[in-house]
N, C-alpha and C positions, 0 to 999 in steps of 0.2 A: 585947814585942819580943825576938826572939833576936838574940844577940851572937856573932858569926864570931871565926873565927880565920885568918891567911892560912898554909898548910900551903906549908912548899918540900919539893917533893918531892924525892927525893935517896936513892941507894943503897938502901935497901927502903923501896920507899915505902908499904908494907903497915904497917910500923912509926911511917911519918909520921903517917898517919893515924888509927893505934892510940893513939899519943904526945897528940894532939890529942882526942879524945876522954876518955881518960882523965885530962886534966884539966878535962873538964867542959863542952866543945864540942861542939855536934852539927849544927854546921854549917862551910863557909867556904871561903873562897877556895884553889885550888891554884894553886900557881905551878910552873912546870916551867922550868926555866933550858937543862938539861941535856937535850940534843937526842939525846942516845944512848937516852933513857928512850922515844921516843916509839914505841912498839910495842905489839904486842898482849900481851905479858907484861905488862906495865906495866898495862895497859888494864883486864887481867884483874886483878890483886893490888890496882888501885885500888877497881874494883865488889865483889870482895871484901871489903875492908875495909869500904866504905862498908855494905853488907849485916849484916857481921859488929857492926859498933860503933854503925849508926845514924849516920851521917854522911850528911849532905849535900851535895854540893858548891854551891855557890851561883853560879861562875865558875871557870874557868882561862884562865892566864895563861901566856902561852908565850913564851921568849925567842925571839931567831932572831939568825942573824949577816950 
């Protein structure tokens, strides 16, 4: 059984995701709090990562106000 991580995404979220793998994660939950992130940059530097590191996302989780 693989073991997630929950990733808060936040200011480069290219790097949240980098961060999470390189300690040994290859899966997990995103959380996005941060409602400015929800765009297609984002979108892109998410599938990015996830491409580049072998990440999986499993879920996200979206704040909302």
């Amino acid at each position: 059984m693989k073991i997630g991580i929950l990733v808060e995404l936040k200011g480069d979220v290219y790097n949240c995701i980098a961060d999470a793998a390189k300690q040994g994660f290859s899966n997990g939950q995103l959380a996005v709090w941060d409602m400015s992130l929800y765009n297609e940059h984002t979108i892109a530097e998410v599938k990015r990562a996830c491409n580049d590191f072998s990440f999986t996302p499993t879920a996200v989780w979206c704040g909302w106000s």
